[in-house]
N, C-alpha and C positions, 0 to 999 in steps of 0.2 A: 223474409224477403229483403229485408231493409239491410240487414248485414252482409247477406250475399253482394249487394250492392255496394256496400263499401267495400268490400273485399276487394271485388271486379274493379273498384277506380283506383283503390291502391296498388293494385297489380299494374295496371293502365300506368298511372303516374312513376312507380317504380320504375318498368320498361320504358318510358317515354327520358325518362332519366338516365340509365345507363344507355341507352340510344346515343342521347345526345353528348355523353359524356365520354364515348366510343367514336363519333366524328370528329370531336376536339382534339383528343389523345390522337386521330389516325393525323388529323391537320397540323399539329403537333409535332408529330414525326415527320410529313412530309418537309416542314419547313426546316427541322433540324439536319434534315439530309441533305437539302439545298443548301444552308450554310454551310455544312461540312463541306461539299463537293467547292463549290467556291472558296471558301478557306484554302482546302489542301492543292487545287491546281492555283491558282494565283501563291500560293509559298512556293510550289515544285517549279513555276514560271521567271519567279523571280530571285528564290537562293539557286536553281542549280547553276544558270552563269555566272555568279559569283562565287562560288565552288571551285567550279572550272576554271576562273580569272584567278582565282588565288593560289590555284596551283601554278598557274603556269608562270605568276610572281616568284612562286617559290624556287619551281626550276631555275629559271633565268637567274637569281641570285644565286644559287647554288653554283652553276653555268662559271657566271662572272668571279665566282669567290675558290674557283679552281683554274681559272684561267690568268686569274692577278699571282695565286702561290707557284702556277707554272711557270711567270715570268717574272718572279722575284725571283725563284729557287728557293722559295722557302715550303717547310711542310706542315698545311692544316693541321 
């Protein structure tokens, strides 16, 4: 009777174990998903108009460095 008895509280305690160790891992993950999502919309917020801005640096001087060889008559 006595070992049936430990049996049954090590099973208890085992279960009460991986229980708890199954809420941590889920809370775990919920939080690293929250970071992610926060992470990657604040980068996509803040590189892609600077993306955008650099290209259109880059036109403009492109723009300006055909428009100066047009009025020198010289050729890039």
């Amino acid at each position: 009777m006595l070992s049936t008895t430990t049996a049954s509280n090590a099973v208890s305690a085992t279960s009460a174990v991986a229980g708890t160790s199954a809420v941590r891992a889920k809370k775990l993950f919920t939080s690293f998903k929250k970071a992610l999502w926060i992470t990657s919309t604040t980068s996509l917020i803040l590189l892609i108009p600077l993306i955008i801005e650099m290209d259109r640096e880059q036109q403009i001087l492109e723009l300006e460095k055909e428009q100066m060889s047009v009025l020198t008559g010289k050729a890039a």
